[in-house]
DRENSE-677842 format. One line per field, with one value per residue (C-alpha): chain; residue number from 0; x, y, z. Coordinates in nm, 2 decimals, padded with zeros to 4 digits. Each point is the difference from the previous one (the first is absolute). Layout:
// DRENSE-677842
chain <- A  ...
resi <- NUM  ...
xx <- X  ...
yy <- Y  ...
zz <- Z  ...
This chain:
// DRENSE-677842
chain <- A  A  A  A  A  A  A  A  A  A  A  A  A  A  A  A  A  A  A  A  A  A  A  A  A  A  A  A  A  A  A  A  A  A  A  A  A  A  A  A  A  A  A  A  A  A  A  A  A  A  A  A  A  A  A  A  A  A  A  A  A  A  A  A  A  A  A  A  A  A  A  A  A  A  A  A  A  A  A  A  A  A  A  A  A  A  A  A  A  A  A  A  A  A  A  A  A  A  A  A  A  A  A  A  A  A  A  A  A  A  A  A  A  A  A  A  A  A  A  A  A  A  A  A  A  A  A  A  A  A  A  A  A  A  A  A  A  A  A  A  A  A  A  A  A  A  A  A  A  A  A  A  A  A  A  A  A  A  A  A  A  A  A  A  A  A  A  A  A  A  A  A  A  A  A  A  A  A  A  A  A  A  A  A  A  A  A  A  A  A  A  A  A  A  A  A  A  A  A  A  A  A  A  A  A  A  A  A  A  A  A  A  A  A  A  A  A  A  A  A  A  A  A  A  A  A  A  A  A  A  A  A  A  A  A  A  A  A  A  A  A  A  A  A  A  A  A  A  A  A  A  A  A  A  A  A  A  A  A  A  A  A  A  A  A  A  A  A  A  A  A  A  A  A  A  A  A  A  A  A  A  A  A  A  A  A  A  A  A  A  A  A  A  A  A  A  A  A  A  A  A  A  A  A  A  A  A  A  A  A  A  A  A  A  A  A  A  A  A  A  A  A  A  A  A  A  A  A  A  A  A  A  A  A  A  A  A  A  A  A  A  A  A  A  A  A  A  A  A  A  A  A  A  A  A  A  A  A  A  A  A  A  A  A  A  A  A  A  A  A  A  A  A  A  A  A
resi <- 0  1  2  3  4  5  6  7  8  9  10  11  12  13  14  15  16  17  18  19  20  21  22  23  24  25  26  27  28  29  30  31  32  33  34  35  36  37  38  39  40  41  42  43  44  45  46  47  48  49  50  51  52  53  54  55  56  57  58  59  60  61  62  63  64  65  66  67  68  69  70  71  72  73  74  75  76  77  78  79  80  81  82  83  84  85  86  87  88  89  90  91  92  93  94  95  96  97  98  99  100  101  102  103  104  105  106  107  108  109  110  111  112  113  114  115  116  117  118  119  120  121  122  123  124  125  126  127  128  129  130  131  132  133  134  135  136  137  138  139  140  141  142  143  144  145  146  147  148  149  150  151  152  153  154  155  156  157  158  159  160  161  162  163  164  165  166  167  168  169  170  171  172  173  174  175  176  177  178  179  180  181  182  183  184  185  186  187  188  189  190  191  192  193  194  195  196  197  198  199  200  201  202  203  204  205  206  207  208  209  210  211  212  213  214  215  216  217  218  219  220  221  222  223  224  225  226  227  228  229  230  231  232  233  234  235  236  237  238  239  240  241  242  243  244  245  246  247  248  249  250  251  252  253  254  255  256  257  258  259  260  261  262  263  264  265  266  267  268  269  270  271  272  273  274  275  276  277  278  279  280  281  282  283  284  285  286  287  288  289  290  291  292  293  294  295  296  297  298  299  300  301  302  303  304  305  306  307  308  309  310  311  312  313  314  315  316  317  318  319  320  321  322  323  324  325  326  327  328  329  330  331  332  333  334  335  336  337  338  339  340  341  342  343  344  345  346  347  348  349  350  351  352  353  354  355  356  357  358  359  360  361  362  363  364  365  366  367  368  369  370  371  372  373  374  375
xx <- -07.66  -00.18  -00.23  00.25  00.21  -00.26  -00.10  00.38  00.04  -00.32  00.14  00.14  00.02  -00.26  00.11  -00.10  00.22  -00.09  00.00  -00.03  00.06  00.30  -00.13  -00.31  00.01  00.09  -00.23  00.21  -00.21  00.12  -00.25  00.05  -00.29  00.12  00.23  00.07  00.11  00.31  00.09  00.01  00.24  00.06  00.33  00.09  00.20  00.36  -00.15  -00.04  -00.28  -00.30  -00.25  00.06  -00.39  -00.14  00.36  00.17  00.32  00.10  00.03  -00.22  -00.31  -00.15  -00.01  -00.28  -00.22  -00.34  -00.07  00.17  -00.11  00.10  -00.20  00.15  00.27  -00.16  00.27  -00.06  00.34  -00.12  00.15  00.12  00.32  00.21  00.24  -00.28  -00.01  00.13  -00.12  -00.16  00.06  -00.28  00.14  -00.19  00.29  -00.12  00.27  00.09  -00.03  -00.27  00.02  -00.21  00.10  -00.20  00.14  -00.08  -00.01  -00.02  -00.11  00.17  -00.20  00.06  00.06  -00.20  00.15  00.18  -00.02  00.30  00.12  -00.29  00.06  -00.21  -00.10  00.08  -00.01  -00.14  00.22  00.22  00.07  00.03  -00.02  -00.23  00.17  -00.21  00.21  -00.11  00.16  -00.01  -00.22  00.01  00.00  00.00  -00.30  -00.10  -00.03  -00.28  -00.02  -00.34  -00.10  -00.33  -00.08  00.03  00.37  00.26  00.33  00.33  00.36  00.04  00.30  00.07  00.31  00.07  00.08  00.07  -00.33  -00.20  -00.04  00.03  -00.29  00.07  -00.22  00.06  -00.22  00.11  -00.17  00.01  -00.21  -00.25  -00.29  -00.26  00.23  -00.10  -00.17  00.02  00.03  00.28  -00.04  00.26  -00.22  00.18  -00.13  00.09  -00.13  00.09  -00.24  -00.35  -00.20  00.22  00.17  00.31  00.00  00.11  -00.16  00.17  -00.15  00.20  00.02  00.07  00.10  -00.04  -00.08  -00.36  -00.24  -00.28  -00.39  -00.19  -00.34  -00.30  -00.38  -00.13  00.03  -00.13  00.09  -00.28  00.06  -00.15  00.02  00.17  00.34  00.26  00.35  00.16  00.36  00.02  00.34  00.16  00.34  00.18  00.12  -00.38  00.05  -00.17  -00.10  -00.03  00.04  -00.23  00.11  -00.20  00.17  00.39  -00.07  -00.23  -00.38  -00.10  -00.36  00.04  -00.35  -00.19  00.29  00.05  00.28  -00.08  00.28  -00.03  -00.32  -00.04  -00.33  -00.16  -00.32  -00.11  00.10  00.05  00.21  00.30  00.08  00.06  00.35  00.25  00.04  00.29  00.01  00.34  00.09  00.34  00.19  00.37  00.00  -00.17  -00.22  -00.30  -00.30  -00.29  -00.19  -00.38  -00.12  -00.29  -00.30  -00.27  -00.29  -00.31  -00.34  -00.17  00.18  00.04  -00.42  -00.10  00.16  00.33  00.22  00.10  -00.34  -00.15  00.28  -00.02  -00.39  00.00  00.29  -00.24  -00.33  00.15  00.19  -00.34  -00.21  00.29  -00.03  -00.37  00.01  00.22  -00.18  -00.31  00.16  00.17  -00.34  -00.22  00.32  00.03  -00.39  -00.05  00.27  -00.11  -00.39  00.17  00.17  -00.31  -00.22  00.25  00.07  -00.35  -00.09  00.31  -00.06  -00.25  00.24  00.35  00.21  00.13  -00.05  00.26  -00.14  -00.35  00.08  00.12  -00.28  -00.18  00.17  -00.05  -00.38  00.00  00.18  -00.20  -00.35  00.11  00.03  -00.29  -00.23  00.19  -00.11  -00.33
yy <- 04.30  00.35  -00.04  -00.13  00.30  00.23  -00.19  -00.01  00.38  00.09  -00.22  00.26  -00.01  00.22  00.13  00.28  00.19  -00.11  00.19  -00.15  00.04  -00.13  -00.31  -00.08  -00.24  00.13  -00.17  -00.04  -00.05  -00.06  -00.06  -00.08  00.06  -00.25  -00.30  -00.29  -00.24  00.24  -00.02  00.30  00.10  00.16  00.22  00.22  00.29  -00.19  -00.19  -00.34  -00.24  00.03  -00.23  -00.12  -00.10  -00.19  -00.13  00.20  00.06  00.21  -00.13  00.26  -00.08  00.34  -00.03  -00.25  -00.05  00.16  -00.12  -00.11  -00.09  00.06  00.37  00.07  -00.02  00.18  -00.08  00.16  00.15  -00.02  00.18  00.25  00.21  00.31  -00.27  -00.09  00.34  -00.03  -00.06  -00.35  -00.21  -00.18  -00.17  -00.19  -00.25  00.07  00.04  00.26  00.05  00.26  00.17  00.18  00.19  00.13  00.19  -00.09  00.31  -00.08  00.22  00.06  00.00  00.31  -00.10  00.13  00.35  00.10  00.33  00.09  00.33  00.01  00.12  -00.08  00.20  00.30  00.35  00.29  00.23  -00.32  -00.02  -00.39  -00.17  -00.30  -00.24  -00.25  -00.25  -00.33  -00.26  -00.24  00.20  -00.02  00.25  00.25  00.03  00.32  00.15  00.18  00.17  00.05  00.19  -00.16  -00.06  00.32  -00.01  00.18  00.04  -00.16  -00.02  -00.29  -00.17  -00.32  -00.25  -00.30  -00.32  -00.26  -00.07  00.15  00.38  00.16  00.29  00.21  00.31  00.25  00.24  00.33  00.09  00.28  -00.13  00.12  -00.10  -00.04  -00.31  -00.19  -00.27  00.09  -00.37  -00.01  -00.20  -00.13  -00.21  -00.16  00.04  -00.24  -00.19  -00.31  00.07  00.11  -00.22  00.00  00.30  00.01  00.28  00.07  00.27  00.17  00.22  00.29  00.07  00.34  00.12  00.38  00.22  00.10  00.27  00.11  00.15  00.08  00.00  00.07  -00.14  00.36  00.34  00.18  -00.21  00.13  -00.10  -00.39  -00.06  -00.31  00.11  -00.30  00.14  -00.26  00.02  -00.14  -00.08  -00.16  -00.16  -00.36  -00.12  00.09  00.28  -00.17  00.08  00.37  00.27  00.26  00.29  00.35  00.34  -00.18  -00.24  -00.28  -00.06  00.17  -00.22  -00.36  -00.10  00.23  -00.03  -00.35  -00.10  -00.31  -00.06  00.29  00.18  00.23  00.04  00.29  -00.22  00.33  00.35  00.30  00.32  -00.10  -00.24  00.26  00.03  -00.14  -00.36  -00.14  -00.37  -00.14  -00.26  -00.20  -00.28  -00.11  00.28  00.26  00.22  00.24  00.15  00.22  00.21  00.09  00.35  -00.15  00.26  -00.06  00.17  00.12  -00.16  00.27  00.27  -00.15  -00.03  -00.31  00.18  00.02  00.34  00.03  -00.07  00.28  00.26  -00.06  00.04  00.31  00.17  -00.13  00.13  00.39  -00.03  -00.06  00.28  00.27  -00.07  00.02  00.33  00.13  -00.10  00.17  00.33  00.01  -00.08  00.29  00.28  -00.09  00.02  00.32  00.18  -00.14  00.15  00.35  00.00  -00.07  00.22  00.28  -00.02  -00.02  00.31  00.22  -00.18  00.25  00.28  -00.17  -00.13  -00.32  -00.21  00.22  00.31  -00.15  -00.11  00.34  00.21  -00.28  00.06  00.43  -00.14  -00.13  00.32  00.19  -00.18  00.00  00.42  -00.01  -00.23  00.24  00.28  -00.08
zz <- 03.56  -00.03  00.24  00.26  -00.07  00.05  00.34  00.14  -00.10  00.21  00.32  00.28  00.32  00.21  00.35  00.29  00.26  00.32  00.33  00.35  00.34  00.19  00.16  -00.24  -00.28  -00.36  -00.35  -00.26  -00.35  -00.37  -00.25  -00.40  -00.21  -00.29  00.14  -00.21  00.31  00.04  00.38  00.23  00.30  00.24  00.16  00.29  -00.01  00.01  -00.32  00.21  -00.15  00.25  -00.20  -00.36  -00.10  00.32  00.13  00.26  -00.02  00.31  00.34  00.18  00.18  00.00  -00.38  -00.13  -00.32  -00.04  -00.33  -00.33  -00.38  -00.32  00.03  00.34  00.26  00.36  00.30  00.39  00.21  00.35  00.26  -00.23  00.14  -00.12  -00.16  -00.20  -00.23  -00.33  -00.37  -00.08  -00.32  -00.19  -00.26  -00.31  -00.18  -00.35  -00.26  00.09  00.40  00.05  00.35  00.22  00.29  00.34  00.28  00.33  00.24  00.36  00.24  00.36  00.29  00.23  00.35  00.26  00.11  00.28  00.20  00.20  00.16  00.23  00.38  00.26  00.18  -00.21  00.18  -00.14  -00.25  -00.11  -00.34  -00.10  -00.33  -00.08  -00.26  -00.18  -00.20  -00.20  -00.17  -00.31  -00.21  -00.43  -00.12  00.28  00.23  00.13  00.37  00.12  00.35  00.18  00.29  00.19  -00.42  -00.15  -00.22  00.02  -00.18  00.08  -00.20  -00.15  -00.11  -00.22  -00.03  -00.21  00.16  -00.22  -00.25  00.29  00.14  00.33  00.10  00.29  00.11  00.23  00.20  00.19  00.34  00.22  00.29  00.12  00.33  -00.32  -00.07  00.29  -00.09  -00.35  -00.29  -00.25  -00.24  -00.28  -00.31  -00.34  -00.29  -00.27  -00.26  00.18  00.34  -00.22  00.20  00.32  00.05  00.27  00.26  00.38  00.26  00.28  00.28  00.15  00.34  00.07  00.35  00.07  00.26  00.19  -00.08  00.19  -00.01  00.29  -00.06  00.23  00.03  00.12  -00.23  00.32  00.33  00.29  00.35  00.09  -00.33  -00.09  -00.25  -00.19  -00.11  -00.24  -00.06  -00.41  -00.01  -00.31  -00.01  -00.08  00.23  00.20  00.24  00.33  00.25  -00.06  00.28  00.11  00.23  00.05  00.04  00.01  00.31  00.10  -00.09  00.34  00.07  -00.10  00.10  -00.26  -00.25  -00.09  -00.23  -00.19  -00.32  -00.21  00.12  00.26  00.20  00.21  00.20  00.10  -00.17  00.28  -00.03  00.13  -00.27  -00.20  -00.12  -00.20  -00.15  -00.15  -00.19  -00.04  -00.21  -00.07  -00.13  -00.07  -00.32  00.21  00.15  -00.08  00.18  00.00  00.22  00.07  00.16  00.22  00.10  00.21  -00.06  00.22  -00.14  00.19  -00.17  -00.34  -00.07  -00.23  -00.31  00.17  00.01  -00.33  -00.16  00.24  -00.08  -00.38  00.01  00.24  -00.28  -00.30  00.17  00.05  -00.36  -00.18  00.29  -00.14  -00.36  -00.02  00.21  -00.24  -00.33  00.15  00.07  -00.33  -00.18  00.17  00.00  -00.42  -00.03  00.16  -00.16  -00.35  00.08  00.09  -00.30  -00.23  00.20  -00.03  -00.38  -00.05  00.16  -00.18  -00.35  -00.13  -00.05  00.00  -00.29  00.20  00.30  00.19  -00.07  00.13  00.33  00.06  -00.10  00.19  00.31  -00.08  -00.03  00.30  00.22  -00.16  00.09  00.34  -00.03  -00.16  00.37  00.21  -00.10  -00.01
């Protein structure tokens, strides 16, 4: 009677929370290390009987028996839904009833989100708000925003909805022509979607206006040369065709200046293509241009280093001749006066009490030598 005392005191129950996925299948397990042919059984949150040892007792076909002995009592819940969630009862009919309870957590799947709020086209300098919204999530999933895959920050807001959660995230814009073109992309994050995560991309189209850039195939344009002027125009919609004019009016000579799309070409350069040039581009939003000066040099005069290399060298070449005249002449007037100097203190330093003093009796010395040959 001891011993079976001992036994029955050590019988319990052994259960573990559980948490799956909404739609996956749930395993249910209650062991008992010591069972003396007591049975074990299973209930659902609203206490009905789900299996009572290897007898099932609830009408439900996602609900079936894994395995069942006097040790253990493992059931599967297929299917699993939100309606599902609860705490689980394993009982073991000793005397008394010992219990065991395991909560079942299910998780909501996220549905896949939703961008709204997008214009399209947008023009530049709107201001329109991207919202990203997803449903069914538990707990709450979170919203990211990313633009061509580097993240950025929205506002994001949460609402209950029964056992389930509604995310929404917003995002500001001021738009701009950089936009065009430009991927926005909403992703969920959620415990849910580890393997399989949820998310939706849209690409804004922005409309704006045309900007231009002339740019030439020649720095220094000689006559026959062959010259190309191309308009670079940028604008959505496309700024075509483009139109070229010189000094206000009409290209003047059609047969050497060909216009073919957005390039301009001069077959054969002469002087009187100099002048002005104008590009001008448009579209529904607007219209922009830009202008090119266009000189036509003289090979003859210009040499093979052109003008300004010729200038520049001439300037550089009399610099340098000036300098080193300079340095020269300032060299041999210091020298010289720096030997008079010497030779004059040396002459007066016999008798005088400083330098001063010598080159002054020097210079006396000196008249006085003079006296001395023309007398003589």
């Amino acid at each position: 009677f001891a011993i079976f005392m001992n036994r029955s005191s050590g019988q319990h129950p052994l259960v573990q929370n559980q948490t799956v996925t909404e739609g996956r299948t749930a395993i249910m397990t209650c062991r008992v290390e010591y069972n003396d042919q007591t049975s074990l059984q299973w209930s659902n949150p609203t206490q009905q009987t789900l299996f009572f040892g290897n007898k099932k007792a609830l009408r439900d076909n996602r609900i079936e028996l894994v395995r069942a002995s006097w040790s253990e009592l493992t059931i599967s819940i297929s299917e699993i839904t939100l309606a599902d969630e609860g705490m689980y009862t394993c009982s073991l009919f000793t005397m008394p009833v010992k219990t065991a309870k395991a909560y079942l957590t299910v998780l909501g799947v996220p549905e896949k989100p939703e961008i709204d709020g997008l214009t399209k086209p947008a023009l530049e300098g709107d201001e329109i708000t991207l919202t990203c919204m997803t449903h069914g999530s538990k707990p709450a999933a979170n919203l990211r925003w990313f633009r061509n895959e580097k993240e950025i920050k929205g506002a994001k807001e949460v609402n209950a909805s029964g056992k389930t959660f509604t995310v929404t995230s917003s995002l500001q814009l001021l738009v701009d022509r950089d936009d065009d073109g430009a991927a926005y992309t909403c992703k969920v994050d959620h415990v849910a979607l580890l393997q399989t995560p949820q998310q939706t991309t849209e690409v804004l189209e922005v409309h704006y206006a045309p900007r231009v850039l002339i740019t030439q195939s020649l720095t220094f344009p000689q006559e026959g040369q062959y010259l190309k002027l191309e308009c670079v125009s940028k604008g959505n919609p496309s700024p075509d065709p483009v139109l070229w004019t010189k000094d206000g009016g009409e290209l003047p000579d059609l047969e050497r200046m060909i216009v073919q799309g957005r390039e301009l070409t001069f077959s054969a350069l002469n002087k009187t293509d100099n002048g002005t040039y104008r590009c001008v581009a448009s579209n529904h939003l607007g219209t922009s241009s830009a202008e090119y000066i266009l000189y036509v040099y003289d090979p003859n005069a210009m040499g093979q280093r052109g003008p300004d290399h010729a200038l520049i060298g001439g300037v550089v070449a009399v610099v340098v001749f000036v300098t080193l005249c300079l340095i020269i002449f300032l060299g041999r007037y210091l020298a010289r006066h720096k030997g008079t100097y010497l030779t004059n203190e040396a002459k007066g330093a016999d008798d005088a009490p400083d330098a001063d003093t010598a080159i002054i009796n020097a210079e006396g010395n000196t008249h006085a030598e003079g006296k001395k040959e023309y007398f003589i």
